[in-house]
N, C-alpha and C positions, 0 to 999 in steps of 0.2 A: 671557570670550572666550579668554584667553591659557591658563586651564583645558581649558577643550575641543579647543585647538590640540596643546597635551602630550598629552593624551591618544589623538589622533588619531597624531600623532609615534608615541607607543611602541607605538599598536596597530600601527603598518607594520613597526619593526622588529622586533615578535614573529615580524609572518607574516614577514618575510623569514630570518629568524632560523629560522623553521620549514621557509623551504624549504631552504635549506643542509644544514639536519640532515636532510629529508626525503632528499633528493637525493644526499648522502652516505650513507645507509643504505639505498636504493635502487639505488643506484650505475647511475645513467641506468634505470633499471626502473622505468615510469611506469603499471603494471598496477592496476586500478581499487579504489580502496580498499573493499572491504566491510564491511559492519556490524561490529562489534565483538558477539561472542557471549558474552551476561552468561552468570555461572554458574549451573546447573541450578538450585539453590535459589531464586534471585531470580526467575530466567524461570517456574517451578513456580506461586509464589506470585502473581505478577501475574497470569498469563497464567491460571491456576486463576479466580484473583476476577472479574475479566472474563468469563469462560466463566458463571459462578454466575450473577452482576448479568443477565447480559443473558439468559441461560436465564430468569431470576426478572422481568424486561422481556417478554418476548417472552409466556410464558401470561397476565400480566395485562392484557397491550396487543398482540394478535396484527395487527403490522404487517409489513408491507415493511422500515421502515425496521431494525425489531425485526430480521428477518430478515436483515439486512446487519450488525447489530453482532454479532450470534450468529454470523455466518459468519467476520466479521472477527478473533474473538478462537480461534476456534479455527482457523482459519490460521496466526494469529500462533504459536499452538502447536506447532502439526504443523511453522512452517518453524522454527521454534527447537530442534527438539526431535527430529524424528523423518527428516532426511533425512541423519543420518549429519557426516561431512565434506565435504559437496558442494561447499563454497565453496573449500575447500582442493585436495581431489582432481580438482574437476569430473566427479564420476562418481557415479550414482546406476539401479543400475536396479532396483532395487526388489525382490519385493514386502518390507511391513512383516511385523516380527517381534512387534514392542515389545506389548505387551500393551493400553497406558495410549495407544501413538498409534491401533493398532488401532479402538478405541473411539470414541476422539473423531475418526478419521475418519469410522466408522459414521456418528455422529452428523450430522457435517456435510453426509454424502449423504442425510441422511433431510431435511433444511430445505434442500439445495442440491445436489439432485443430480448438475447435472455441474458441480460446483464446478470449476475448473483444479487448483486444490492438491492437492485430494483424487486427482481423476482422476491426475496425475503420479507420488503416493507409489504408489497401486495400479500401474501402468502402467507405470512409470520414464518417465525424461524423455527417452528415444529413440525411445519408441513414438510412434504420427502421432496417438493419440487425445488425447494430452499436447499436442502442439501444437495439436491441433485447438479442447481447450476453451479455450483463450487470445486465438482469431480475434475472439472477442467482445467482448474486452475493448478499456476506451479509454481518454487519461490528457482530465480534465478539469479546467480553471483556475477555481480558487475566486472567485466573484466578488463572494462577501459575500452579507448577507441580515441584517434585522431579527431574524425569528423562528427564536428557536433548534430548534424542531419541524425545518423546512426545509433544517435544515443536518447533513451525513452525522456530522459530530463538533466539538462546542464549543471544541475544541481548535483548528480552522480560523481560528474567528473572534478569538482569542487572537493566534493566530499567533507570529512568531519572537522569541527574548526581543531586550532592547536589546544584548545583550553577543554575541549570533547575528549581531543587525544593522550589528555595530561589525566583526564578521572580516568580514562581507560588502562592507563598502564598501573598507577597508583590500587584500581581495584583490583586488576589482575597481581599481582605484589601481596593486597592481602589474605587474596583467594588461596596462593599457593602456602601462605601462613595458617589458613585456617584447616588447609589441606594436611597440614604436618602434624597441629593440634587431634587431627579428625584417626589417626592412622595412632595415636598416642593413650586415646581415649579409652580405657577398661572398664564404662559401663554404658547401657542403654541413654542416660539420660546426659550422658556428659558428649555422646555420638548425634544425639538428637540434638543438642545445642548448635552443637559445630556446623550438622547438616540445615540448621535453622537458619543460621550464619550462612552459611555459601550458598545458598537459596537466595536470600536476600541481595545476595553480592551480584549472583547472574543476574539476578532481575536489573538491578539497575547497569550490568553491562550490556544485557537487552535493550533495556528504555535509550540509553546515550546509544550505541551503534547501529541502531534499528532506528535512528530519526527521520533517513532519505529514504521512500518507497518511490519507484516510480510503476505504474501500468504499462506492460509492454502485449502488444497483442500483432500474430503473426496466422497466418495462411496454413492449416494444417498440412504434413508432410505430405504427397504425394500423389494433392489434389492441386489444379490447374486454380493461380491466383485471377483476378478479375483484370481485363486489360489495363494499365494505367491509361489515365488520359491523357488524350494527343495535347501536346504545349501549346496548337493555336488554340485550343478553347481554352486553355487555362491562364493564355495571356489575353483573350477579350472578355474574358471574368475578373478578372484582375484591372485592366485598363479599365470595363465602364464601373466597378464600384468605387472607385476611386474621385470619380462623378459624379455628384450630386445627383437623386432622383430626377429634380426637376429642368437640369441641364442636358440629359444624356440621350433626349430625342435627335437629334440632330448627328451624332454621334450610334447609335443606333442604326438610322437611317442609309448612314455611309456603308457603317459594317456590312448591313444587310444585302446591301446592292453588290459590295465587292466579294459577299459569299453564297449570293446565288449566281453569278459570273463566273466563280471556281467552281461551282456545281456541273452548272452548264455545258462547262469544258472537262468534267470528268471521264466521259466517254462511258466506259462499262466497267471502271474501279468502283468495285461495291464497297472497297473496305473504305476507298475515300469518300465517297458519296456520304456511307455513314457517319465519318469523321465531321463533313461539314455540315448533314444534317444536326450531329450534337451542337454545334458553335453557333448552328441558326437559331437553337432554342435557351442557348445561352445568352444570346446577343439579344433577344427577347426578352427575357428575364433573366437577368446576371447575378438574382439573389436566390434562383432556386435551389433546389436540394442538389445535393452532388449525386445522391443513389448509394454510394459509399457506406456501407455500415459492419460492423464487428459482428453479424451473425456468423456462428459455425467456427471463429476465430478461437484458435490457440492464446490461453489469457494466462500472464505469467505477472508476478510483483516481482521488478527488479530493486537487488540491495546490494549494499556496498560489501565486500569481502568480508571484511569484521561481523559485522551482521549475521552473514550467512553463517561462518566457521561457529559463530553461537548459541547459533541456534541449533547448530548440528550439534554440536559439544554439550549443550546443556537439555536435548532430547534426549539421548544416551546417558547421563550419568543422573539425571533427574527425569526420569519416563513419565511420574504423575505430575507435575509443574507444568500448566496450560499455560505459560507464558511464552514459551518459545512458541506451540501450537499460535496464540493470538499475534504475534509478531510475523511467522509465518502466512494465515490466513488472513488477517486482518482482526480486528477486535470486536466487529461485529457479525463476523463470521459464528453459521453453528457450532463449529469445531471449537470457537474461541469459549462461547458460552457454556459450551455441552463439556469444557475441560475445567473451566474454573470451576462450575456444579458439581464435580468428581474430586476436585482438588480439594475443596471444604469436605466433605465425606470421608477421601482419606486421612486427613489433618486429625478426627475425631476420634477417628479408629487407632492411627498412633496416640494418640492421647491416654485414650485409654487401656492398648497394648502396655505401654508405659508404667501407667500407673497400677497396671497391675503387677507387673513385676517388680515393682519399688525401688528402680535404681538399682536390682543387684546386677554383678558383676559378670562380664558374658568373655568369654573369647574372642579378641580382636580379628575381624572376616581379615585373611592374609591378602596384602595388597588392595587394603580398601583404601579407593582413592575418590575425591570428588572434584578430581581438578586436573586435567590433562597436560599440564604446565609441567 
């Protein structure tokens, strides 16, 4: 017991310890922390194997959900890679130069046509077509699930390590202290501090619970999905890739014989007919496209419950704080940009609210609270 109390102890004074140093190298500058951008080498290599895996997922098991990992890793690409310094500059109008983003944009309009990522690199992110493919998008609360099939990424049901969930309770702790300071506070400038403080606090309750996104993408309400396909063509797509190119004539040849024979005895099923017409042009070519793609699809970022309830909580009690909006949309979203451009704007204008009032002493707003706790 008296182990987990210490340990509870020094987790508070790191984070406070963090915000001091935060706060001092910020110097009241409470602008929303983004990602940290690994170096080219590291981002190359993941972000590469990902793109492989799930290309080499998606022709053996032509899904939806296939469709969303394939789309997912080459996003992660294109936003790591290929929009310049947009997080820094906030300025992106495009188009691509880059040879290797060029490409795996291609790609991603060919399984997602109006993907949002893709459409903004082409576009830039001031054009209305850029906002426009984001209307569709939704954040959705991970709410668990048995089967790993059913879930957008393995990594959801993992969730946050114990050492995530030790800064998360720790800031939450001194949120609710800054919250008592905030309610305490009898002038402008002693309420701007505080509010400076708990700003700083969600952001980094943001950054740690907001680590797992996954892309989940579904068949809008009350339109008719695309048949699945029938399991013999998806187990003689499976069987001959599994076959070396240069082995699988022989193999081929068998297939073809024993499914123009099931043809032949179809009689007048038209649905099977076209069943084994698909499996004859499989067994042909067992690397082609599936047909399969995300156009028209319902596009959601799924997050883990902590996440979500944060981003609700610190929309509402922080409305100008484009931090929750970037966590929500994504960081390269217009939303994300077009909020932190507003967030610096308003920052200036308290400033100078402020300073013109000089610190005198105002009426405490009854039940001013910045902390839901």
């Amino acid at each position: 017991m008296r182990s987990r109390l210490t340990f509870s102890v020094h987790v508070v004074i790191a984070v406070c310890a963090t915000l001091v140093w935060s706060a001092h190298v910020r110097a009241q500058d409470t602008t929303p922390t983004a990602p940290t951008k690994p170096t080219a080498s590291t981002t190359l290599d993941i972000t590469d194997l990902k793109i492989q895996m799930a290309e080499s997922s998606l022709k053996v098991n032509p899904t939806l959900r296939g469709v969303a990992e394939l789309a997912s890793a080459l996003e992660s690409y294109l936003t790591k890679n290929c929009f310049g310094n947009l997080l820094q500059t906030l300025q992106y109008d495009g188009p691509l130069t880059d040879p290797d983003c060029i490409v795996r944009m291609d790609r991603l309009f060919q399984v997602y046509p109006d993907n949002p990522v893709g459409v903004c690199l082409r576009d830039g992110l001031g054009a209305q077509t850029c906002r426009d493919a984001y209307r569709n998008q939704s954040l959705k609360k991970f709410t668990g699930g048995s089967d790993l099939k059913s879930i957008p990424d393995p990594a959801l049901k993992v969730g946050l390590s114990a050492a995530d969930t030790a800064k998360i309770n720790a800031l939450s702790e001194t949120l609710r202290n800054v919250n008592a300071e905030y309610q305490r506070a009898t002038t402008d400038e002693e309420k701007q501090k505080h509010m400076n403080d708990a700003t700083q606090l969600y952001d980094q309750l943001l950054s740690i619970s907001c680590k797992i996104v996954a892309l989940e993408l579904e068949e809008p309400a009350g339109e008719d999905s695309k048949p699945k396909e029938d399991s013999s063509i998806t187990q003689a797509r499976e069987k001959l890739l599994k076959i070396p190119p240069a082995l699988r004539e022989d193999y081929q040849r068998q297939m073809l014989l024993e499914a123009e024979a099931e043809l032949a005895r179809s009689g007048k099923d038209k649905e099977r007919q076209r069943i084994i017409l698909e499996r004859i042009k499989v067994i042909n070519n067992p690397e082609s496209e599936s047909g399969i793609t995300a156009a028209g699809k319902l596009r959601r970022r799924v997050v883990l419950p902590t996440c979500y309830d944060y981003i609700e909580q610190t929309s509402k009690i922080l409305p100008n704080f484009p931090s929750p909006t970037c966590h929500r949309d994504g960081w390269y979203s217009p939303q994300c940009i077009d909020g932190i451009k507003q967030w610096h704007v308003y920052k200036r204008q308290m400033a100078e609210m402020i300073a013109k009032r000089g610190g005198k002493k105002v009426t405490p707003t009854p039940n001013a609270i910045i902390s839901s706790f």
